[in-house]
ChimeraX commands (.cxc) that place a marker at each C-alpha (Angstrom):
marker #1 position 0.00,0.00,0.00 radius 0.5
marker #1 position 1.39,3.50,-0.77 radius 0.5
marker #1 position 2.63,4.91,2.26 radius 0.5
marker #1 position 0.57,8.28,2.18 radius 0.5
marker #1 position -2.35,6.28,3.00 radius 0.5
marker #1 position -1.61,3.91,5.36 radius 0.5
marker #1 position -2.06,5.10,9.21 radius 0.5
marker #1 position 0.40,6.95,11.17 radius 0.5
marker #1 position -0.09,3.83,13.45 radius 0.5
marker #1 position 0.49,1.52,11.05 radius 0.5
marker #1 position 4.29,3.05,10.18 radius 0.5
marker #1 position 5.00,3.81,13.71 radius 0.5
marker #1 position 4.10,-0.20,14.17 radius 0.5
marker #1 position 6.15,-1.02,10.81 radius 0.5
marker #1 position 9.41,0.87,10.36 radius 0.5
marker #1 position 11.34,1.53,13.14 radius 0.5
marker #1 position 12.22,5.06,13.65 radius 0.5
marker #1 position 8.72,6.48,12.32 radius 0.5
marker #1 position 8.15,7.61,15.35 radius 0.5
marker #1 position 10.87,9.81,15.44 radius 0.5
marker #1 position 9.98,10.93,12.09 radius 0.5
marker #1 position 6.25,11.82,13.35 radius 0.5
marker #1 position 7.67,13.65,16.39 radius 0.5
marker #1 position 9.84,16.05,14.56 radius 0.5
marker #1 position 7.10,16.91,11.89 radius 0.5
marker #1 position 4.49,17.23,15.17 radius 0.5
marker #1 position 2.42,14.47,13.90 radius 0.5
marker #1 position 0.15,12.73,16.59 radius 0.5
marker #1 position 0.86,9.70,16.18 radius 0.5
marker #1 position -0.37,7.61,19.28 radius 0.5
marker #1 position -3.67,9.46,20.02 radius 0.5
marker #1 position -4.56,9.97,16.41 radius 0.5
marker #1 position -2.55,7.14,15.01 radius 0.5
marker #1 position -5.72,6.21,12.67 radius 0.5
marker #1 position -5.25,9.46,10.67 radius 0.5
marker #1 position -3.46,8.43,7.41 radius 0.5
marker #1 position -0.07,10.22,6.61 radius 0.5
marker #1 position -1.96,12.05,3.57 radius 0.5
marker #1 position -4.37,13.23,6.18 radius 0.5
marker #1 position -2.27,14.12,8.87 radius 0.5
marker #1 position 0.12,15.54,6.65 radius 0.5
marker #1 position -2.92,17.99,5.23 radius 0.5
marker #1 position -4.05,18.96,8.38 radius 0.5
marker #1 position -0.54,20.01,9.27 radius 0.5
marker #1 position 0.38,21.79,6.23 radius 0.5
marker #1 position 3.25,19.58,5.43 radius 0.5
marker #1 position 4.62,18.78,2.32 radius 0.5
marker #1 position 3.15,14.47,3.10 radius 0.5
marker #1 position 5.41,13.16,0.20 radius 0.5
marker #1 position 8.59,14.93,1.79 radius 0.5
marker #1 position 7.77,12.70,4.77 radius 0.5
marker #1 position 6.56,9.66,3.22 radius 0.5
marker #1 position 10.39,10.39,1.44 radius 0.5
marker #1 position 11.90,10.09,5.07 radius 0.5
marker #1 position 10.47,6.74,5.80 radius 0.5
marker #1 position 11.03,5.15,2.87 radius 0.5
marker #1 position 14.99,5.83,3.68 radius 0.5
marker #1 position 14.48,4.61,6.98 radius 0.5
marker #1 position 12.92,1.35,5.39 radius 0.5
marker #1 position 15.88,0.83,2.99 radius 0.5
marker #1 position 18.51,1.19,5.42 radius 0.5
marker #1 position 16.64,-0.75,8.14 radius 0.5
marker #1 position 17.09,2.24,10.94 radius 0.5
marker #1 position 18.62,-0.01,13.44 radius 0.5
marker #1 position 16.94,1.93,16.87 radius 0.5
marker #1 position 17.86,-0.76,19.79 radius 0.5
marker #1 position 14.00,-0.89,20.45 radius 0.5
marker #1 position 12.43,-4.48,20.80 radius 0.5
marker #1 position 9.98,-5.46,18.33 radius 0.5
marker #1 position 6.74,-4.95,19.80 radius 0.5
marker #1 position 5.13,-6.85,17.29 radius 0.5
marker #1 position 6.73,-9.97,18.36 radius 0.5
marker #1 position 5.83,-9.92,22.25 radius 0.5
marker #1 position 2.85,-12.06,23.57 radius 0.5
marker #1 position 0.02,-10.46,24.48 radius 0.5
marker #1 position 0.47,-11.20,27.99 radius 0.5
marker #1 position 3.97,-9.98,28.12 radius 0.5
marker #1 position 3.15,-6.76,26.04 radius 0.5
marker #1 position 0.62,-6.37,28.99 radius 0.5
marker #1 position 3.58,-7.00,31.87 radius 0.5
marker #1 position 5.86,-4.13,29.75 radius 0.5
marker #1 position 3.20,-1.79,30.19 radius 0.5
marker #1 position 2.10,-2.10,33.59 radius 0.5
marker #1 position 5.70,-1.87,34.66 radius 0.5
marker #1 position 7.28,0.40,32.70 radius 0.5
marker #1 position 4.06,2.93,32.01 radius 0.5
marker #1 position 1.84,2.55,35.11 radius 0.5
marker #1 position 4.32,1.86,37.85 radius 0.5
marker #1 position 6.55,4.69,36.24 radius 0.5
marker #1 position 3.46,7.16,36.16 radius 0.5
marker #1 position 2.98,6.64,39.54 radius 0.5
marker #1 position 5.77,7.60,40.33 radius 0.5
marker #1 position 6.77,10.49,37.99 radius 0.5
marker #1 position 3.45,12.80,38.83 radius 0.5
marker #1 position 3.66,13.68,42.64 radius 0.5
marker #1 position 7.14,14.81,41.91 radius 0.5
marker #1 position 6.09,16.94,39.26 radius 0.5
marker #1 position 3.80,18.14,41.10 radius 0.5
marker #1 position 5.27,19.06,43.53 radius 0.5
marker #1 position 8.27,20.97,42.04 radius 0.5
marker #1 position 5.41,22.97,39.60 radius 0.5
marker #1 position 4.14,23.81,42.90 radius 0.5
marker #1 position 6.98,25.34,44.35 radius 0.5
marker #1 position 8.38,27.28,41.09 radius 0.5
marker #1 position 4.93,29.06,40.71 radius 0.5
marker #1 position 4.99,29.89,44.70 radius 0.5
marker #1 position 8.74,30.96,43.94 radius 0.5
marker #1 position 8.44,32.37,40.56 radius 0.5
marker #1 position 5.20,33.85,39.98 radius 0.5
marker #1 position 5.68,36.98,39.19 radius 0.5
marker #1 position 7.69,35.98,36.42 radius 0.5
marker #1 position 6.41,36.53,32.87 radius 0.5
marker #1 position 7.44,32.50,32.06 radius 0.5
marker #1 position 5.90,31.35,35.03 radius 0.5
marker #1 position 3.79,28.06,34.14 radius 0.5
marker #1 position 0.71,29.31,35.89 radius 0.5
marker #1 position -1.93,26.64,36.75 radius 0.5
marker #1 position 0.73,23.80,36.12 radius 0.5
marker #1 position 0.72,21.87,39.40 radius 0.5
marker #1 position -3.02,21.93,38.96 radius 0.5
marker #1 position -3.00,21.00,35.56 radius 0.5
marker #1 position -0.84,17.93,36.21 radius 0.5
marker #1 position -3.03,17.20,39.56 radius 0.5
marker #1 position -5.90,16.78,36.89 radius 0.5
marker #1 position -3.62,14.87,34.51 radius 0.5
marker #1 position -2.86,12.68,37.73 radius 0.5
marker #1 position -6.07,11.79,38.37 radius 0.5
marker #1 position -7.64,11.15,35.01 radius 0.5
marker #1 position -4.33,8.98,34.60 radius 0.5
marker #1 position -5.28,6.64,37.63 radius 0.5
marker #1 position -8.60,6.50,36.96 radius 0.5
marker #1 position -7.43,5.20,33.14 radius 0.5
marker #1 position -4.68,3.12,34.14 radius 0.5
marker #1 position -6.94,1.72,36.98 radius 0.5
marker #1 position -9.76,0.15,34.25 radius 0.5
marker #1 position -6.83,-1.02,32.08 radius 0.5
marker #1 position -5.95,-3.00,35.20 radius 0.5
marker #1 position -8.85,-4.17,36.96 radius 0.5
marker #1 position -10.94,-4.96,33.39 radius 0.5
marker #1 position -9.10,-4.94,30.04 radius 0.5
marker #1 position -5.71,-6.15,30.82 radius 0.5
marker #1 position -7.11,-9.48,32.79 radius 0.5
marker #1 position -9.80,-10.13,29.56 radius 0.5
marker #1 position -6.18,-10.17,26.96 radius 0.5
marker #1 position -3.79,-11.90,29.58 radius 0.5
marker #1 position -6.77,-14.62,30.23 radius 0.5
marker #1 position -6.84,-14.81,26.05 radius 0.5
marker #1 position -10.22,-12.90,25.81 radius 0.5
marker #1 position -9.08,-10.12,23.87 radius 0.5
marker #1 position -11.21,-10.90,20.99 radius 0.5
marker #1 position -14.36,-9.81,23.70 radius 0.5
marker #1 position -12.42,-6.92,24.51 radius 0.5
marker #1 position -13.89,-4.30,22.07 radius 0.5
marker #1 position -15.65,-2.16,23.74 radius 0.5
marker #1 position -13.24,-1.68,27.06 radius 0.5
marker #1 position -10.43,-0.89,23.94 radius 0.5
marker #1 position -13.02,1.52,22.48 radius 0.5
marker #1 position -13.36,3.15,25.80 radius 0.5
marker #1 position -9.43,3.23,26.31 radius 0.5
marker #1 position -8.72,4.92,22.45 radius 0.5
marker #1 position -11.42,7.26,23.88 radius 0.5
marker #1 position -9.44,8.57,26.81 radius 0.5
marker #1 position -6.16,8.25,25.33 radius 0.5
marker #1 position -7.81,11.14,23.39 radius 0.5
marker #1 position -8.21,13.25,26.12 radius 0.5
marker #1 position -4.63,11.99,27.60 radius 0.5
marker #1 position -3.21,13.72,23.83 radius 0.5
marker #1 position -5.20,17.10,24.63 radius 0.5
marker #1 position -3.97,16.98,28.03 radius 0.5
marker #1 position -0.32,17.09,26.91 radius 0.5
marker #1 position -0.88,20.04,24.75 radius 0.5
marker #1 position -2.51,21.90,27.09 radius 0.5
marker #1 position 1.06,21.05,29.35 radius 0.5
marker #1 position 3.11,22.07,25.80 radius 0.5
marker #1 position 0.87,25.38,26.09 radius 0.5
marker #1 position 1.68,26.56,29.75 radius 0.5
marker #1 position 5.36,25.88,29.69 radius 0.5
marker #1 position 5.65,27.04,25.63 radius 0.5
marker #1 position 6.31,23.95,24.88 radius 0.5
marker #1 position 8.51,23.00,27.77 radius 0.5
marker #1 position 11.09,25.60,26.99 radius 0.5
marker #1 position 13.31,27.08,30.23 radius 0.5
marker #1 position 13.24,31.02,30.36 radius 0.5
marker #1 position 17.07,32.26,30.46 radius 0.5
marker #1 position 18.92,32.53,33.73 radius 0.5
marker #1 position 15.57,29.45,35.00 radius 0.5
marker #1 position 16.35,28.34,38.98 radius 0.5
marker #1 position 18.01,24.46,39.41 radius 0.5
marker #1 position 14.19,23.62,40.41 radius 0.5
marker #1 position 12.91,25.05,37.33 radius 0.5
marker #1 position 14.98,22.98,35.51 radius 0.5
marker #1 position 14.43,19.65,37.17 radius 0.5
marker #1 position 10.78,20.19,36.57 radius 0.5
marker #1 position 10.83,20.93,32.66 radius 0.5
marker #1 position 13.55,18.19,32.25 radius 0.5
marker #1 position 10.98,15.75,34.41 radius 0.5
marker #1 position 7.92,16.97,32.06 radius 0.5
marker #1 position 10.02,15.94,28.72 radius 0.5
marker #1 position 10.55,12.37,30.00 radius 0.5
marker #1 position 6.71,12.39,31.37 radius 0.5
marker #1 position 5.53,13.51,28.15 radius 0.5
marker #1 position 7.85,10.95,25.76 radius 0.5
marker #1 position 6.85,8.24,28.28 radius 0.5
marker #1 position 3.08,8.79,27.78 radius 0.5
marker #1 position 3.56,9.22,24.13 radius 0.5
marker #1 position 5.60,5.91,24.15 radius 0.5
marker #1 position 2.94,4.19,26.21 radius 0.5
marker #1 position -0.33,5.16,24.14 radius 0.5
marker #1 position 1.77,4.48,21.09 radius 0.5
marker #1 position 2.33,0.89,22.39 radius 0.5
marker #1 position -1.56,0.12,23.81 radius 0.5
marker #1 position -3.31,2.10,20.71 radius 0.5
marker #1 position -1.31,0.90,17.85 radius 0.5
marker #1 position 0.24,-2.42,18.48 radius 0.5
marker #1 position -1.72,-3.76,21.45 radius 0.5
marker #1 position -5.21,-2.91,20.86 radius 0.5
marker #1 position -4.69,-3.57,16.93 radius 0.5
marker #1 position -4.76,-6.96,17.43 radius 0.5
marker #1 position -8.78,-7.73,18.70 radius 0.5
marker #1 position -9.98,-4.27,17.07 radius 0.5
marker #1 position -8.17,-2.90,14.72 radius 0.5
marker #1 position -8.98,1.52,13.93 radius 0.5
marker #1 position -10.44,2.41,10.51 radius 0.5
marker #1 position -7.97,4.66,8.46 radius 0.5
marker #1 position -8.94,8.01,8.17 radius 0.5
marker link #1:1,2 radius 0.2
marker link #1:2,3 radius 0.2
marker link #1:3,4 radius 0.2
marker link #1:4,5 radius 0.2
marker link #1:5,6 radius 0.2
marker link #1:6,7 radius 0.2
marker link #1:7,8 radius 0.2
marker link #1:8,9 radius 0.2
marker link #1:9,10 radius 0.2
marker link #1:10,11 radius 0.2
marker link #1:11,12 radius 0.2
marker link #1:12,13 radius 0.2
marker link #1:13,14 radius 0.2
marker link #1:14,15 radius 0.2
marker link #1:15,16 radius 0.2
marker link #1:16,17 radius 0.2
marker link #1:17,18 radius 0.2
marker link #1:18,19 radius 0.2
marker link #1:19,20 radius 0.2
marker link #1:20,21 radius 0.2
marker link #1:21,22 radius 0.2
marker link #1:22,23 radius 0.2
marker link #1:23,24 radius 0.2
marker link #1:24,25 radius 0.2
marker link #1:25,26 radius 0.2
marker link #1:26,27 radius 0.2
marker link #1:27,28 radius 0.2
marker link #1:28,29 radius 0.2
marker link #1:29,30 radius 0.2
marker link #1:30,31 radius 0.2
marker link #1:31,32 radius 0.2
marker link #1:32,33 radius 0.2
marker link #1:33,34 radius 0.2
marker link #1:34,35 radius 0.2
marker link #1:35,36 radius 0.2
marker link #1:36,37 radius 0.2
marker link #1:37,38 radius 0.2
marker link #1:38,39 radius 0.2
marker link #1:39,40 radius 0.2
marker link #1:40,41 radius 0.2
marker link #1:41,42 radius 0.2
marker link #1:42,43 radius 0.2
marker link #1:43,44 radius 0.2
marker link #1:44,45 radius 0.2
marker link #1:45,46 radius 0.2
marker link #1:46,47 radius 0.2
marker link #1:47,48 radius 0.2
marker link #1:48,49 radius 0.2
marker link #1:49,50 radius 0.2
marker link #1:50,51 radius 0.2
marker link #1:51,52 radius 0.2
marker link #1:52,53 radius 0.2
marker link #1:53,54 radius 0.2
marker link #1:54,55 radius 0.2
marker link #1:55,56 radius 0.2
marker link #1:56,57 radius 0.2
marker link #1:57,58 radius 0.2
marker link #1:58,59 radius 0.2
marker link #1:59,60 radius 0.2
marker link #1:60,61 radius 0.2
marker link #1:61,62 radius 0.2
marker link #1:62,63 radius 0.2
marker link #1:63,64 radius 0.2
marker link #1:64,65 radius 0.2
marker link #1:65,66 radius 0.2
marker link #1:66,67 radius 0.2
marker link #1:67,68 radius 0.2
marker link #1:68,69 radius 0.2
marker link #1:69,70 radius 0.2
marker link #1:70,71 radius 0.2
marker link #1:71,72 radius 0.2
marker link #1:72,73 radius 0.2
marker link #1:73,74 radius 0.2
marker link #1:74,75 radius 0.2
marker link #1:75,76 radius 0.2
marker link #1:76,77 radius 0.2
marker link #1:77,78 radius 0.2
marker link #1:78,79 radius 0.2
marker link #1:79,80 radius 0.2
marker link #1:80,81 radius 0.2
marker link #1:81,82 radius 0.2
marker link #1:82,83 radius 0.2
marker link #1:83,84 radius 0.2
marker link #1:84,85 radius 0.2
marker link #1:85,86 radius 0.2
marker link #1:86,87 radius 0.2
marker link #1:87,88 radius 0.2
marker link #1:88,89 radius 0.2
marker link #1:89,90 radius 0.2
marker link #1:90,91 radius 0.2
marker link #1:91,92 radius 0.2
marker link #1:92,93 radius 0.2
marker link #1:93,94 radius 0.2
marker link #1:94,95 radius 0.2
marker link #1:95,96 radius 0.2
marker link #1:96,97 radius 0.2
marker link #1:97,98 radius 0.2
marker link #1:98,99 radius 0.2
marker link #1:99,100 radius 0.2
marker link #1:100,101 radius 0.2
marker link #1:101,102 radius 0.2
marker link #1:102,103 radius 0.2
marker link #1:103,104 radius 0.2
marker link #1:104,105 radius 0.2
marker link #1:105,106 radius 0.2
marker link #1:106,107 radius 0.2
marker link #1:107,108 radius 0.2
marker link #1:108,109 radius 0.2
marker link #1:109,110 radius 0.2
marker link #1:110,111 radius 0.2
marker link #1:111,112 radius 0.2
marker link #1:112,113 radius 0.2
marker link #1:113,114 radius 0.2
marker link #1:114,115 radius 0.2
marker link #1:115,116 radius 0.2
marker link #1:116,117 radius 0.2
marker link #1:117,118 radius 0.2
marker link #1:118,119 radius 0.2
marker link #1:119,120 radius 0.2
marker link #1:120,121 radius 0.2
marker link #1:121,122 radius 0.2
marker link #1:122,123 radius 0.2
marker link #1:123,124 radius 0.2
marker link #1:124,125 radius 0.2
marker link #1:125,126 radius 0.2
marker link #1:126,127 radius 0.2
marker link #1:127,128 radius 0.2
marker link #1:128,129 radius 0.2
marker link #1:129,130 radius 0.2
marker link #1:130,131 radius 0.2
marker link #1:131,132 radius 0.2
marker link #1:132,133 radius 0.2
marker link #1:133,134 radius 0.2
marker link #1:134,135 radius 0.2
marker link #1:135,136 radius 0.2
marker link #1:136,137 radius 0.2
marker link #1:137,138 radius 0.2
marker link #1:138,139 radius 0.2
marker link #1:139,140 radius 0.2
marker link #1:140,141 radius 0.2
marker link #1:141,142 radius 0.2
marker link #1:142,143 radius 0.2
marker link #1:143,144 radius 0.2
marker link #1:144,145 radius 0.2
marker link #1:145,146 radius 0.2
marker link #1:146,147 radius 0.2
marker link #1:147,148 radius 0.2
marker link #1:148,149 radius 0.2
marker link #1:149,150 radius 0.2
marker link #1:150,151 radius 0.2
marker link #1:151,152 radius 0.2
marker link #1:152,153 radius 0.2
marker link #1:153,154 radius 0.2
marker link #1:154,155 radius 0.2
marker link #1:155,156 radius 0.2
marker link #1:156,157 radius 0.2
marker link #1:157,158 radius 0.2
marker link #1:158,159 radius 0.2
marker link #1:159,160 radius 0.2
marker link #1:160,161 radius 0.2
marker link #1:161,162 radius 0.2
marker link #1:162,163 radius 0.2
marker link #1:163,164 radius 0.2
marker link #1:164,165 radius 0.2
marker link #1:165,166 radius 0.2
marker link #1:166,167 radius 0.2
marker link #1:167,168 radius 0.2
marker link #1:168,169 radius 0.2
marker link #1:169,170 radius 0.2
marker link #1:170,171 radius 0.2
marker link #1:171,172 radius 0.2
marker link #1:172,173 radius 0.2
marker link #1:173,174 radius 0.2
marker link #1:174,175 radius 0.2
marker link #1:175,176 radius 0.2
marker link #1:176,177 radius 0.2
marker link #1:177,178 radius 0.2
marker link #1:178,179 radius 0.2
marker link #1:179,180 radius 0.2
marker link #1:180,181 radius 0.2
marker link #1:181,182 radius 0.2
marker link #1:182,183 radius 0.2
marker link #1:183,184 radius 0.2
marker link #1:184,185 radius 0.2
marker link #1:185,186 radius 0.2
marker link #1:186,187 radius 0.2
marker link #1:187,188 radius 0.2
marker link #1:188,189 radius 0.2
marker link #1:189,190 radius 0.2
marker link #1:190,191 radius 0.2
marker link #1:191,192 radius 0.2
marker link #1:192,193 radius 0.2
marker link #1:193,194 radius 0.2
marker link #1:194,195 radius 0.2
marker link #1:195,196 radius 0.2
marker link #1:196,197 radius 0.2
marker link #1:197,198 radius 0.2
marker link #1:198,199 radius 0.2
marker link #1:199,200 radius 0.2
marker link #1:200,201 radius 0.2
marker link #1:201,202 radius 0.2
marker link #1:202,203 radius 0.2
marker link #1:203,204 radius 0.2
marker link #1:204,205 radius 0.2
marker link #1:205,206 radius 0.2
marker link #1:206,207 radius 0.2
marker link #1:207,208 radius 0.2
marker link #1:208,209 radius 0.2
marker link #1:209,210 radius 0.2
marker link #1:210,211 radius 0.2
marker link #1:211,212 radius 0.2
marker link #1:212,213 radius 0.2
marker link #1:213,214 radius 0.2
marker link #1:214,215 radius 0.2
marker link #1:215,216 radius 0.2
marker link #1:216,217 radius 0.2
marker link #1:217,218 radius 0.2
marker link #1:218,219 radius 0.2
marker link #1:219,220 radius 0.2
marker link #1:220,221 radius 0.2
marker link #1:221,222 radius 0.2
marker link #1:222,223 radius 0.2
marker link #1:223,224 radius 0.2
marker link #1:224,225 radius 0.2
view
């Protein structure tokens, strides 16, 4: 299939390094991974053939990354991956963040870079996270470890669903901090927090990529738009 109209799920899945590709161009790839590259491409006002260019050298010179195969993982041990390097890693990633958001607005806020409404922002974020990662847990994750993934449509549908609002959420995080950029002469805490919010945000990006596009794929595959 020409590659302008498969998904951007679909290459992310296939040639290693799309991803990377996606990122740089600002393509949403996890949380709108059913968009086609023509589509997405469109929207953004990107030259699509340019990229489809880039992956097709990627393809022919195999783009070694180091990164398993996804593809080739069980579905119970895709599950295990996620829970403990996603969830458990969440978990622990957000009250920090938190926290140090906290204390630059008390410190900073009368600076005109000051992420105002971050802490609370990422309070909401931490919530809505456990609340996801919670039904993944208790419902959908037991129906594909027990081999019941085929039944597992609508819990997936409801997960895609979220993941949605998990993508907004992020650019609503991209908007307060201008897209996680330091102001000049920013405190050590300052710093720690923005450097914390870049791994947060590539880890939830990695995570939806693997559950929306490779995981849930397999018992109910998303319609190319």
């Amino acid at each position: 299939m020409n590659l302008m109209e498969q998904s951007l799920g679909q290459l992310a899945r296939q040639i290693p390094g799309a991803s990377r590709v996606f990122e740089a161009h600002r393509f949403d790839f996890c949380c709108a991974g059913h968009r086609s590259l023509r589509a997405a491409a469109t929207a953004a006002g990107i030259d699509g053939e340019a990229v489809a260019a880039e992956l097709r050298a990627l393809q022919a010179r195999g783009a070694a990354t180091g990164e398993p195969d996804w593809n080739a993982f069980a579905d119970a041990a895709l599950v295990d991956h996620v829970l403990h390097r996603y969830h458990a890693v969440h978990r622990e990633q957000l009250p920090e963040l938190i926290r140090l958001a906290g204390r630059v607005e008390e410190v900073h806020g009368k600076h005109d870079d000051c992420p105002h409404g971050l802490a609370e922002h990422l309070n909401g974020m931490a919530r809505e996270l456990e609340s996801h990662m919670q039904k993944e847990e208790t419902v959908l994750f037991p129906l594909i470890a027990r081999g019941h993934g085929a039944a597992a449509a609508m819990p997936i549908g409801v997960m895609r669903a979220e993941h949605e609002d998990h993508g907004a959420a992020l650019q609503r995080l991209l908007d307060l901090t201008q897209d996680i950029t330091l102001p000049q002469g920013a405190c050590a805490t300052w710093h720690a927090l923005y450097t914390g919010l870049r791994t947060f945000r590539d880890d939830l990006i990695a995570h939806i990529h693997i559950e929306n596009n490779i995981l849930f794929e397999r018992f109910a595959p998303a319609a190319v738009q």
